[in-house]
N, C-alpha and C positions, 0 to 999 in steps of 0.2 A: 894751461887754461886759455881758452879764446878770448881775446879782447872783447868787447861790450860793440864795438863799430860793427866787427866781422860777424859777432851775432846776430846783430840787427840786420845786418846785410842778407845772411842766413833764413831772418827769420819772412825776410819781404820776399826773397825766392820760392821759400816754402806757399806762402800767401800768392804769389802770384799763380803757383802751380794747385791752388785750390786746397791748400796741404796744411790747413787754418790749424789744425791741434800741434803740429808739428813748429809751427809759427808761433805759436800762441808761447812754448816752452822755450824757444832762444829770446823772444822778447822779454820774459819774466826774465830770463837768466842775463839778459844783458841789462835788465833793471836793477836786479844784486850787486853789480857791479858798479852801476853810474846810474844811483838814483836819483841824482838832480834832473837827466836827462828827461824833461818832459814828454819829446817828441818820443819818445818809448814808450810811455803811457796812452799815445793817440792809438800809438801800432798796434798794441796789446786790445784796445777796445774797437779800432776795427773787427780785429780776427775773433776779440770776440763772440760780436755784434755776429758776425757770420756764422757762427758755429748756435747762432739763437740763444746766449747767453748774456741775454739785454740787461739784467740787474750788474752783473759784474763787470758788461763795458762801461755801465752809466758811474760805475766807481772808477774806471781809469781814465774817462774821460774830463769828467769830475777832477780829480788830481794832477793832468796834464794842466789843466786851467786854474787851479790854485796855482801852479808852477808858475804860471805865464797866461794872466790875465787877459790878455790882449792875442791868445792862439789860436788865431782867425778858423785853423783848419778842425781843433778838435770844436770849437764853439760852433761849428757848422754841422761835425759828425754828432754832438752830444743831439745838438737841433731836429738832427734827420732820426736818430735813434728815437726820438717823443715822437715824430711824426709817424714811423711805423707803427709806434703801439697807442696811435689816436689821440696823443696828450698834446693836445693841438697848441693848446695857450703856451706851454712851457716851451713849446719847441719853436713858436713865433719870440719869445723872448730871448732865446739861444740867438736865432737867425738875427735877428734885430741888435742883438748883441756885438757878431759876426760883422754886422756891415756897418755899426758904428767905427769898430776899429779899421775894417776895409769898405771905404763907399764903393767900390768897384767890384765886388765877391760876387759875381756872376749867382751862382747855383743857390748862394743865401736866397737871393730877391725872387727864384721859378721858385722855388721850394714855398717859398711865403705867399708868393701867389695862387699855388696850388692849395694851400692850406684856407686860404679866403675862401677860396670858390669851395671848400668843403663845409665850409660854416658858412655857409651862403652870404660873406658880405663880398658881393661882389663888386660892389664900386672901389674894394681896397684890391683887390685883384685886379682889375683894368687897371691903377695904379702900379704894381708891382710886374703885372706884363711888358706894361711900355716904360719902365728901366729896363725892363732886364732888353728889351729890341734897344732903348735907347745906347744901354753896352754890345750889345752885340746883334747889329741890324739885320744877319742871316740866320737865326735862332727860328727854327721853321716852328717848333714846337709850340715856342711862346705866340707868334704870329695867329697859330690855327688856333688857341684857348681863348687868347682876346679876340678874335673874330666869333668865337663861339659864345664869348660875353655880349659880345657888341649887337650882337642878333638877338638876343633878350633883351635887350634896350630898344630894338628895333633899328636902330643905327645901320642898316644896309647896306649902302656902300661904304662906310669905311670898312665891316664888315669884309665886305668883296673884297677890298682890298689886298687886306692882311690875310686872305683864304690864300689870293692868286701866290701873293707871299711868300705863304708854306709852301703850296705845290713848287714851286721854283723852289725852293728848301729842301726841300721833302718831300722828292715826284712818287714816291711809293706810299705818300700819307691817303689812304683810302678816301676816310671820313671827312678829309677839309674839300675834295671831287664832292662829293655827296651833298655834304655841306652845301656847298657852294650851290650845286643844283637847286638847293630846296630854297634860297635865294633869289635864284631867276624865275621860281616857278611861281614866290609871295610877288614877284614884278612883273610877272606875265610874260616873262622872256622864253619861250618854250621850247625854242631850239638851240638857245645859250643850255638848257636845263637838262636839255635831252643830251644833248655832247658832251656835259660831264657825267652824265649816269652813265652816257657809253664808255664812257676814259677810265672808272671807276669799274666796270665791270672788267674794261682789258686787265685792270690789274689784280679781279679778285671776284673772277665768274661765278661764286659761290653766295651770292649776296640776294639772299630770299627778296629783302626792301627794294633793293634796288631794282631788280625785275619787277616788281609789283609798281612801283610809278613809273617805270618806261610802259606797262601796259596801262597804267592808267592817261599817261598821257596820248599814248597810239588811240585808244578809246576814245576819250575827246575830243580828238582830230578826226575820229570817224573812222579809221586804221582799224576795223575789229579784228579781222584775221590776223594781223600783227600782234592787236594786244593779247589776244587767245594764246601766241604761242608766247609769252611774257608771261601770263597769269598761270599758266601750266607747268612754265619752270619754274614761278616760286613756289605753286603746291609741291612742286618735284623737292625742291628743296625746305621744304617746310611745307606736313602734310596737312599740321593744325592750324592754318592760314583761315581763317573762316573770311575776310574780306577778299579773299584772291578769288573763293570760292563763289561769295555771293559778286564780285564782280563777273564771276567766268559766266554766272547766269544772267546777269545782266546784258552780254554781250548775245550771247545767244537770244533771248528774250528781240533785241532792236534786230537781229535777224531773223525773226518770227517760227525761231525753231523753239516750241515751247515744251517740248519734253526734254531737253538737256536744260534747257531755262531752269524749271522744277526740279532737276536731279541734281544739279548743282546751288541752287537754294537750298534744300535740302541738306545738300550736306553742310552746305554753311550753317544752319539750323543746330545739326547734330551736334554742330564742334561748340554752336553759344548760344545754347537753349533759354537761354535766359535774357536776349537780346532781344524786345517786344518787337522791335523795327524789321529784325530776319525774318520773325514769323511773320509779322502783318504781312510784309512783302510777297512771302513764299503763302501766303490767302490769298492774297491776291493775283498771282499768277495763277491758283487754282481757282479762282473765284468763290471762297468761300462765303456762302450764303447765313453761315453764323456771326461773322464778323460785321459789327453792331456801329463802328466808330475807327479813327484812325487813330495810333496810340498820341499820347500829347507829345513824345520825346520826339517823334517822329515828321509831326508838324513844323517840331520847332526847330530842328535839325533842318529839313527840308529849304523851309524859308530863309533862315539865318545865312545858310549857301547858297541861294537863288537873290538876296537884297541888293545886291553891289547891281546885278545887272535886270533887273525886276523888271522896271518903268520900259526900258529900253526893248525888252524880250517881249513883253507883253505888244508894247501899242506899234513895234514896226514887223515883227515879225510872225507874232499871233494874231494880229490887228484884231486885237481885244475891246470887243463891243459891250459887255454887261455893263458900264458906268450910264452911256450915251444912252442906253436903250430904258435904262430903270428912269433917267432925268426924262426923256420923252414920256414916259408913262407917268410918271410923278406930277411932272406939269401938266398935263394934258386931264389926267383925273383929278388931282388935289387943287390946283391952280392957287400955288403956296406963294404968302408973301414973303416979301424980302426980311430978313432978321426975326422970322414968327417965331420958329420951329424949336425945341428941345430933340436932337437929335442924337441916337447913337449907334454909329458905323459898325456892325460888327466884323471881324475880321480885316480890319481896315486897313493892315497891308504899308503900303507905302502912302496910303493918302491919295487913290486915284478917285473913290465913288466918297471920300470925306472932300474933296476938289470942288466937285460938281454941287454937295448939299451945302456950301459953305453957304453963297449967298441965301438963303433959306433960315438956316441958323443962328437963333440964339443964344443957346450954348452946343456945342460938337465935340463927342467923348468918341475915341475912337479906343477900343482892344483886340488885342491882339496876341498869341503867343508868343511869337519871332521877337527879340530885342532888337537884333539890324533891324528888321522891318520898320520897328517904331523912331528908329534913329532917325532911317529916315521922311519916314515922316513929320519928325518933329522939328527937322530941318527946311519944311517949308511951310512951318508956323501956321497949319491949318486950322488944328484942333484948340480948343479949351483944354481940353486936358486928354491924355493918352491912360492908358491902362496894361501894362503885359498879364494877361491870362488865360485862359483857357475861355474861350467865350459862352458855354454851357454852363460852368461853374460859377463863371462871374454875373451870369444875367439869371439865374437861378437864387442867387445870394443880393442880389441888385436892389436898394430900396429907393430909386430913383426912378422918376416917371418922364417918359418921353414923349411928342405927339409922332414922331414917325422912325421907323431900328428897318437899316436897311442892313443885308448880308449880300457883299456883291460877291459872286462867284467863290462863296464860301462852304455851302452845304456840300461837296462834294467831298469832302473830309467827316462827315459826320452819315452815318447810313439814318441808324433811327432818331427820329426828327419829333415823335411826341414829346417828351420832356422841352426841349429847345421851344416849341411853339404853345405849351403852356407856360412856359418861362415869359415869353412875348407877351403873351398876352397882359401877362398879370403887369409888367411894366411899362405896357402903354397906358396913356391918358384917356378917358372914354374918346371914341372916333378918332383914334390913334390908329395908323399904318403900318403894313409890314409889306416891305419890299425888297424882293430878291428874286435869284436863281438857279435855275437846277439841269444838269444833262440830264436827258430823257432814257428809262430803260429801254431795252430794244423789245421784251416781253412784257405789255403790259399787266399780266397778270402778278408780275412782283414786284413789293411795296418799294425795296428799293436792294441795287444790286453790288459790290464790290468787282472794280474794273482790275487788270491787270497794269493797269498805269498808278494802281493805289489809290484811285480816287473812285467816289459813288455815285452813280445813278440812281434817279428816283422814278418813281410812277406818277404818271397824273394823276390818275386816280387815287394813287395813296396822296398825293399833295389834298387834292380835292376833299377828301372823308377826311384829314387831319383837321383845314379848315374850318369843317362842319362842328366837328367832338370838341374844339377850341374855341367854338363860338368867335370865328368870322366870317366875314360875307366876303366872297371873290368880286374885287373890284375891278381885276384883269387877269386874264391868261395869255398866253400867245408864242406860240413857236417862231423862233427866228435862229438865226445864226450866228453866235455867240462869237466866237473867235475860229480862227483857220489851225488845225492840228497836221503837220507833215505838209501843208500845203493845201489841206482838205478840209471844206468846211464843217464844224464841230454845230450840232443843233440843240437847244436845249430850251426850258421856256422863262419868260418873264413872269412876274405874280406880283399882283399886289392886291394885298386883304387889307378886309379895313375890321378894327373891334367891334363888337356888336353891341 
């Protein structure tokens, strides 16, 4: 008969050679023999734990540890066996168990940390990461997960840090390249951003994402033929990409080829029929003359990603006239005192045409869809009070009366304007004003048109007969040059009606 050692020995060669049933029988058999021996009970519930016989390792591992209360190894194996089958809390107890009797047990403390960030506490997880770097400072693994916590806190550079970390850990770790990218791209570092998507691709050319932001950022930069061939190999690699797609027509669209523009909308369409914003879009590049309104999600999409650089975009490189040109008209026709006014901004943005009405104003309501937008405006303490809403909806529901509701270069999101200008009416104060503006259609014979830029034009004429049907009197018209578009002056008119 074979000693109980030689079996055990036996049954770890079997186990190492993947030979778990074979393993599983010299360790029972050298359990017959020296059942005191604990550490034959861990062997047995490895193998198994392998062989997917999770109830009868959790008895020998179980029994290892009545043996020997303090057996760091099987207190860690029973730990990891709860953590495969989801029984997180038991297997946090096990692990915790584990590094009481060893404070040093390396794989207790990733294991625990891993188990946090699955029960989303992650502040015990950034915990339990930096032990386990605090024992072992090249741990690439731990490095890339706490950086990957530390980016949900927003914490960025240490974030960075612990990325660069891993990569020096773990030069073939893809997602801490990746990672990292999307890092430099929240700080605007674009060519830190762009060098790891490319480092990231040497090691794994197959990454649908990753070519979709090397062409979004080539895009931005004005790179279109670059980003074209970017956006084309992630359709290559992923054909259900609906954003690669609607960017490929995007590209083509700023090079004024409008029939790929439409066939690549299009198929963005196809892949997410249900995405209001694809289709308005792909209307708009056909100029669909049914399209009534811009969708609200759309709006506020829009803006929310245009706030950070709004003020800036607007007044030096659109050199955006509609604030300057409504206050010359305002003044020059109403001749408003200082603090008279109940005033309400509609579409008010970041606070450019709520700026100009402040001294005017006795109380200044500005709304608005965009939540950045109102942030910042509320950060230079303009208004009485702000509003996020759809501005149709809100001045339609509105039981507040105002002497003057300007819309600075707002109508261009909205086509049909009847509801909107009975809306007005009914919430101004008798000889209450409405003051705003609007780009001109190129045919005046239609009320008003959807642009391929997703914005609308209007007719004078329809401004004019709205007017009328609305009971106001035109207090001014007048064509000028609103803001500069590509460099090229944008014409559109001024208006201000007064209630009748």
């Amino acid at each position: 008969m074979k000693k109980s050692e030689s079996l055990r020995l036996e049954g770890i060669t079997f186990a190492r050679a993947g030979q778990f049933e074979e393993a599983s029988v010299c360790f029972q058999k050298a359990i017959e023999q020296t059942p005191e021996n604990y550490a034959l009970y861990n062997d047995l519930g490895l193998s198994l734990a392998r062989q997917g016989q999770f109830q009868e390792a959790e008895k020998q591992y179980l029994m290892a540890i009545e043996k020997y209360k303090e057996y760091v190894e099987a207190l860690n194996n029973l730990a990891s066996l709860y953590y495969k089958q989801e029984r997180f809390e038991e297997a946090l107890f096990f692990y915790q168990k584990a590094v009481s009797y060893n404070p040093d047990y390396l794989a207790a403390y990733y294991n625990m940390a891993l188990i946090y960030m699955k029960l989303e506490q992650f502040d015990e997880a950034i915990i339990q990461f930096k032990k386990v770097i605090s024992l072992s400072p090249k741990h690439g693994h731990a490095h890339f997960h706490l950086a990957n916590l530390l980016v949900q806190k927003n914490h960025l550079e240490e974030a960075e840090n612990h990325y660069h970390e891993a990569i020096l850990q773990q030069p073939a770790l893809v997602n801490a390249y990746t990672n990292l990218a999307v890092i430099y791209l929240k700080q605007n570092h674009i060519e830190d951003a762009r060098k790891y998507y490319e480092q990231a691709l040497t090691l794994d050319p197959a990454l649908p994402e990753v070519h979709f932001n090397m062409g979004v950022i080539l895009a931005d930069q004005g790179k279109l033929n670059e980003a074209i061939i970017f956006y084309k190999k992630t359709i290559e690699l992923d054909p259900c990409h609906a954003q690669a797609f609607q960017n490929l027509g995007a590209c083509y669209y700023k090079q004024d080829n409008m029939a790929l523009a439409i066939e690549y909308y299009e198929k963005a369409v196809s892949l997410s029929p249900a995405d209001a914003t694809l289709s308005y879009l792909l209307k708009a590049l056909k100029q669909d003359k049914t399209q009534e309104t811009a969708p609200f999600n759309y709006v506020r999409q829009l803006f929310d990603r245009y706030a950070d650089e709004y003020d800036d975009h607007l007044q030096t490189l659109l050199i955006y006239q509609v604030p300057v040109l409504l206050k010359t008209v305002i003044e020059e026709k109403k001749r408003p005192k200082l603090c008279a006014w109940d005033v309400l901004d509609l579409g008010c943005g970041t606070g450019l045409m709520g700026k100009i009405m402040k001294p005017y104003a006795h109380y200044l309501l500005g709304v608005d869809l965009s939540k950045k937008m109102l942030l910042k405006a509320e950060s230079k303490a303009i208004y009485d009070d702000l509003i996020c809403a759809d501005i149709k909806t809100f001045i339609t529901q509105c039981n507040l009366r105002f002497d003057m509701v300007v819309a600075a270069d707002v109508l261009g999101y909205i086509g049909k304007l009847e509801e909107l200008f009975q809306a007005v009416h009914c919430c101004l104060k008798e000889k209450g004003s409405f003051a705003f503006s609007i780009e001109l259609v190129q045919n005046e014979a239609d009320a008003f048109c959807l642009q391929p830029t997703g914005r609308f034009k209007h007719g004078q004429q329809y401004i004019e007969k709205l007017a009328n049907q609305c009971s106001f009197s035109i207090k001014h018209q007048k064509l000028e040059t609103i803001r500069l578009q590509q460099g090229l002056p944008v014409e559109g008119m001024i208006f201000l009606l007064s209630k009748k």
